[in-house]
N, CA, C and O atoms as CSV, one atom per row, in Angstrom:
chain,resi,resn,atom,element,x,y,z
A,1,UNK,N,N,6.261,-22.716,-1.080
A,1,UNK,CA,C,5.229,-22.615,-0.083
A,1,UNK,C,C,4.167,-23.668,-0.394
A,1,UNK,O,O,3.763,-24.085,-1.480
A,2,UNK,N,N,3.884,-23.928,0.648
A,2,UNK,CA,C,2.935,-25.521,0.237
A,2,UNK,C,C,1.336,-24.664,0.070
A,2,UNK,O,O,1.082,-23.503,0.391
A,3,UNK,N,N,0.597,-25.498,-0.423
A,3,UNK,CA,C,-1.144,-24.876,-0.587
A,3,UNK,C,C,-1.495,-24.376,0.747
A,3,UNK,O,O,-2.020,-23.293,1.009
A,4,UNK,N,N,-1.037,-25.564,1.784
A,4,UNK,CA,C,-2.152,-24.751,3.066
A,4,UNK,C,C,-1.096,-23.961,3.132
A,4,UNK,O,O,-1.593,-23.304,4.047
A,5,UNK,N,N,-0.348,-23.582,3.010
A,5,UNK,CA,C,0.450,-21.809,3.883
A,5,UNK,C,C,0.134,-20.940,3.065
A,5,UNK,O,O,0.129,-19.759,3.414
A,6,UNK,N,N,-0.205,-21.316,1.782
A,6,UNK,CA,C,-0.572,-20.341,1.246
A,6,UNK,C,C,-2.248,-19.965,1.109
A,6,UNK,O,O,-2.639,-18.810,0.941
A,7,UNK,N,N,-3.103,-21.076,1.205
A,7,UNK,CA,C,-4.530,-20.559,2.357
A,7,UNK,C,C,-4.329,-19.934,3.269
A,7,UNK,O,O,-4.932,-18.862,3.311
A,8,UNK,N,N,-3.611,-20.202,4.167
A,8,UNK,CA,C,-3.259,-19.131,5.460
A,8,UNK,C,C,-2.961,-18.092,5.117
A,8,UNK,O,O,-3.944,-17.351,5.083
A,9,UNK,N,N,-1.747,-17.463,4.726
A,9,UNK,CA,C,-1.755,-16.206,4.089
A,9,UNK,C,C,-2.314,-15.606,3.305
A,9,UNK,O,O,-1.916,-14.469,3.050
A,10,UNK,N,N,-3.581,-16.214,2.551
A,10,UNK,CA,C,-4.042,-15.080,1.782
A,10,UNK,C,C,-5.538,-15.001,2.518
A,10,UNK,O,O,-6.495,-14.355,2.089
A,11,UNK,N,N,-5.508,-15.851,3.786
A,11,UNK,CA,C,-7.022,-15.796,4.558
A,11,UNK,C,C,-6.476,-15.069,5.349
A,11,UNK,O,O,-7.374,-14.415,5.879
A,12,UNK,N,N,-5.294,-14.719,5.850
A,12,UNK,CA,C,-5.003,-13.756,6.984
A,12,UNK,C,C,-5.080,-12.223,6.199
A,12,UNK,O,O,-5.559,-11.331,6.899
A,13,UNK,N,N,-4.652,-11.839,4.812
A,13,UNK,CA,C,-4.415,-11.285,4.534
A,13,UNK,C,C,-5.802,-10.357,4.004
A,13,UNK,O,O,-5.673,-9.155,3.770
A,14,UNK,N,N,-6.880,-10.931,3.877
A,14,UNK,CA,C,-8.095,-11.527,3.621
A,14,UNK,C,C,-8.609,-10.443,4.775
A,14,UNK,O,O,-9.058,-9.301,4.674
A,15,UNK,N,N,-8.401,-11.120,5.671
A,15,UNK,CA,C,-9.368,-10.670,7.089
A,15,UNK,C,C,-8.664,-9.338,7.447
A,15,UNK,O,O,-9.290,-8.355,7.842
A,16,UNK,N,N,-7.275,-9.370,7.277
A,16,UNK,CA,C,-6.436,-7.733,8.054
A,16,UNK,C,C,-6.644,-6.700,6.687
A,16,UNK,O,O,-5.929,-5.707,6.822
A,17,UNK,N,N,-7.041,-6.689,6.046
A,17,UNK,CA,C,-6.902,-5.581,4.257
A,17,UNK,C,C,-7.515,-4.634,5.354
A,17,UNK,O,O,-6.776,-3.989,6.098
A,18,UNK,N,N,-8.637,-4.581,5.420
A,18,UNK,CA,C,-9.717,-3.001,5.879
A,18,UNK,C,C,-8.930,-2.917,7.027
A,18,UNK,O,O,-8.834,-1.702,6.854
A,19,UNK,N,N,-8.238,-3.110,8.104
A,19,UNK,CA,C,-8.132,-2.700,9.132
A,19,UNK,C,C,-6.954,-2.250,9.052
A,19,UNK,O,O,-6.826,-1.227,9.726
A,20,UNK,N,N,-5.977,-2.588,8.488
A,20,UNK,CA,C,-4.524,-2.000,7.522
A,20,UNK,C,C,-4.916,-0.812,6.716
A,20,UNK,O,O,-4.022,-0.004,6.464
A,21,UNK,N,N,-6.129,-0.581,6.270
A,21,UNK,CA,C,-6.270,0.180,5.700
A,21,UNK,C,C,-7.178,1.628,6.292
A,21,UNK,O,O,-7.233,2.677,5.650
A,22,UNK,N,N,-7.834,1.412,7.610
A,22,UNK,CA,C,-8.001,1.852,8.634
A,22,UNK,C,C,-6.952,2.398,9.258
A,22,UNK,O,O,-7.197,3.591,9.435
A,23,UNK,N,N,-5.673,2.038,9.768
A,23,UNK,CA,C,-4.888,2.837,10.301
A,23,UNK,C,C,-4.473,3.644,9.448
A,23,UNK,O,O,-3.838,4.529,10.021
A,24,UNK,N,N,-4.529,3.866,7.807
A,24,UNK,CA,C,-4.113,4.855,7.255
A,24,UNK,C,C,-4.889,6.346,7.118
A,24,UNK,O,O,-4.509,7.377,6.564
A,25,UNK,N,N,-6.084,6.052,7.822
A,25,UNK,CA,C,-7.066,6.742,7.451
A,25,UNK,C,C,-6.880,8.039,8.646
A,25,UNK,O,O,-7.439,9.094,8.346
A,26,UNK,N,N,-6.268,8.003,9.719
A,26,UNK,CA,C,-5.735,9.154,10.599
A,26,UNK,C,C,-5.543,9.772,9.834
A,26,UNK,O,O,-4.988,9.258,8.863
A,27,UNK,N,N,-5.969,11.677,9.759
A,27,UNK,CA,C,-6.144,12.589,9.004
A,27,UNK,C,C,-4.589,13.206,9.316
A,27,UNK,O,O,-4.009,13.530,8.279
A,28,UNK,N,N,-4.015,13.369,10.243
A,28,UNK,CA,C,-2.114,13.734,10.612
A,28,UNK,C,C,-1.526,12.152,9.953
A,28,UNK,O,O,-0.745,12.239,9.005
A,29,UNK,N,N,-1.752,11.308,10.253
A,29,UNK,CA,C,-0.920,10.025,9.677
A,29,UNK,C,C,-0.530,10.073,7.661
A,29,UNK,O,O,0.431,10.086,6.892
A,30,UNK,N,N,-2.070,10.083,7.645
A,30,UNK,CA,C,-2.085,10.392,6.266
A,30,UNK,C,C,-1.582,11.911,5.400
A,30,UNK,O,O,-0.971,12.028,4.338
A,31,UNK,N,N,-2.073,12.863,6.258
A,31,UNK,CA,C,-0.884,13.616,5.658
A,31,UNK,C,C,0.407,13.845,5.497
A,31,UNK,O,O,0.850,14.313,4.448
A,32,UNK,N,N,1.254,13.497,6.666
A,32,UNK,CA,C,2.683,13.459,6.743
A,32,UNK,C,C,3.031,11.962,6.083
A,32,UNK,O,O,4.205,11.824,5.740
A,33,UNK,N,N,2.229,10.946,5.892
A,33,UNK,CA,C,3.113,9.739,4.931
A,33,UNK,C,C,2.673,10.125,3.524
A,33,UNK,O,O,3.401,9.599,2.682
A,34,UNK,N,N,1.657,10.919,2.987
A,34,UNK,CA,C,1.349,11.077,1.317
A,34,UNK,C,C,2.534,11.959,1.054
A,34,UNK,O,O,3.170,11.831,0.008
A,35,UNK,N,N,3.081,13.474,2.600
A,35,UNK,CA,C,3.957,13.877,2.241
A,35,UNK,C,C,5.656,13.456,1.754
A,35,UNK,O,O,6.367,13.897,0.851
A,36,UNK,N,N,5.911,12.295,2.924
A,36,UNK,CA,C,7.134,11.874,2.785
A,36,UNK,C,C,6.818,10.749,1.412
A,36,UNK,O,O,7.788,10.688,0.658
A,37,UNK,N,N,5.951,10.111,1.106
A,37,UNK,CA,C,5.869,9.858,0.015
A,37,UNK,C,C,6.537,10.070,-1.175
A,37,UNK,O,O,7.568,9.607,-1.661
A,38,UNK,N,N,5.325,11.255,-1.701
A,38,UNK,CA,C,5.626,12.021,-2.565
A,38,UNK,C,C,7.034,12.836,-2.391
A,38,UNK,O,O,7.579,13.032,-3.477
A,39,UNK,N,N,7.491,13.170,-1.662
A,39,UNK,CA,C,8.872,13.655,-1.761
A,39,UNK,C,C,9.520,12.971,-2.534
A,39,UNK,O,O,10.098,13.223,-3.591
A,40,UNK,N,N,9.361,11.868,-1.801
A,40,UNK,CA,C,11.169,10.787,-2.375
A,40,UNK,C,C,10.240,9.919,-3.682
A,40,UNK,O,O,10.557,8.744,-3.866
A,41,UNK,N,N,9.627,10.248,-4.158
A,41,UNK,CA,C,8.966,9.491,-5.633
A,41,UNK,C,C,8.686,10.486,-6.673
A,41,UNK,O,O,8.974,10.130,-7.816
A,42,UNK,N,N,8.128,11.793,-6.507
A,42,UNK,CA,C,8.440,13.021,-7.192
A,42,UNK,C,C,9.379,12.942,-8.489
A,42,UNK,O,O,9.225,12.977,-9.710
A,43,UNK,N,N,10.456,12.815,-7.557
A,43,UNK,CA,C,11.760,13.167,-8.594
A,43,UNK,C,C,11.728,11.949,-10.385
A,43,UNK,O,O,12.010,12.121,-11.571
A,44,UNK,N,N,11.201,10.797,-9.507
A,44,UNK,CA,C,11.327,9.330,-10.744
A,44,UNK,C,C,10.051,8.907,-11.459
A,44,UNK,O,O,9.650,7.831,-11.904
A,45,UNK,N,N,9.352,10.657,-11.388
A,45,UNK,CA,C,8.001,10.358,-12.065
A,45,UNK,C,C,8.324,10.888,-13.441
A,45,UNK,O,O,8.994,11.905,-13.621
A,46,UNK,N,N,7.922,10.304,-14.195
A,46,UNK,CA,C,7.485,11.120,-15.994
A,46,UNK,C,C,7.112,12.267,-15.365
A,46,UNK,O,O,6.795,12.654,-14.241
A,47,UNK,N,N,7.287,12.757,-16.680
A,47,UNK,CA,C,6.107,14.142,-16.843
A,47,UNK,C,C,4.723,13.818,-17.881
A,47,UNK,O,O,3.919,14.732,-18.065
A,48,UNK,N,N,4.584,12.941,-18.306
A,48,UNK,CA,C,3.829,12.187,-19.132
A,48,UNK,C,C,3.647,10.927,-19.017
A,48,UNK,O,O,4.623,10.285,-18.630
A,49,UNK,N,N,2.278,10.126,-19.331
A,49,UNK,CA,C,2.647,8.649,-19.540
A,49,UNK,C,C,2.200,7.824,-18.279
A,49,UNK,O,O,1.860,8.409,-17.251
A,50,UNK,N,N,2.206,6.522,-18.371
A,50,UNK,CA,C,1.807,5.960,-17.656
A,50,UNK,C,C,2.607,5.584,-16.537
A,50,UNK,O,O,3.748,6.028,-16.664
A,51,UNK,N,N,2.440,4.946,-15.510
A,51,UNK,CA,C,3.351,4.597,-13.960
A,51,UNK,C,C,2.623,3.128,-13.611
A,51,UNK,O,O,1.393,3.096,-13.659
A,52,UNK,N,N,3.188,2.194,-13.342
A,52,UNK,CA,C,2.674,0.662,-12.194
A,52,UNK,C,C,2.853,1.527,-11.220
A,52,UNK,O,O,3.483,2.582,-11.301
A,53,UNK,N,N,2.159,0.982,-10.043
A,53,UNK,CA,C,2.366,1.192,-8.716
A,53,UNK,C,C,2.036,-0.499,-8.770
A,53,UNK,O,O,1.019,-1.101,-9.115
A,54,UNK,N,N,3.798,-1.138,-8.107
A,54,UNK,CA,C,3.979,-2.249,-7.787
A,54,UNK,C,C,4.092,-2.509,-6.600
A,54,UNK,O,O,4.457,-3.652,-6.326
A,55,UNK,N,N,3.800,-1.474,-5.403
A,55,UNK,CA,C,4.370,-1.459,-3.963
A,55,UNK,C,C,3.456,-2.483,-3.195
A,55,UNK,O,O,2.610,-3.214,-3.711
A,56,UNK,N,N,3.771,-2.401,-1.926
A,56,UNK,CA,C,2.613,-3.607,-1.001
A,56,UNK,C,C,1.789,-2.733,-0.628
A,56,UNK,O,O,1.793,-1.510,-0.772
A,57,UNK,N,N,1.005,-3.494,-0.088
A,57,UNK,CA,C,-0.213,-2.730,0.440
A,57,UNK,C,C,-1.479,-3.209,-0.045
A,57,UNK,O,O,-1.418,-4.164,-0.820
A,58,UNK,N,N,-2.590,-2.763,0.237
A,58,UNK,CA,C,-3.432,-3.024,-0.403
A,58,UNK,C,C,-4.409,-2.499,-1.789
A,58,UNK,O,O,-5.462,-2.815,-2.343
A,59,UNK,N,N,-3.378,-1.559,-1.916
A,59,UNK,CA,C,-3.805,-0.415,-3.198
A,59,UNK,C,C,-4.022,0.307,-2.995
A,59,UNK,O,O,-3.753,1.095,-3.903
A,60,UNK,N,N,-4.840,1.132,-1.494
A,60,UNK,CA,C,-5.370,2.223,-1.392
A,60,UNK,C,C,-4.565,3.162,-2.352
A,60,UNK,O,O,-4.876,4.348,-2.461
């Protein structure tokens, strides 16, 4: 990826974070995706110890 595409993408990425992170904030949205979530990640957690969360997003 050359420098300017990668100015572009991290200025686009830049400007959309809060508003990506705004649609998660629906009080039904957010409960049924923390649920299906946690379902299917549950199982491949420790019971102890530390975890990365390497996924996309913006961290919320």
């Amino acid at each position: 990826m050359s420098d300017d595409q990668s100015t572009r993408v991290i200025s686009y990425y830049g400007r959309v974070a809060r508003d990506y992170d705004r649609e998660y904030d629906v009080p039904y949205f957010k409960m049924l995706c923390d649920k299906i979530t946690w379902h299917y990640i549950e199982p491949y957690l420790p019971t102890s110890g530390l975890v990365l969360d390497a996924e996309e997003g913006t961290g919320k």
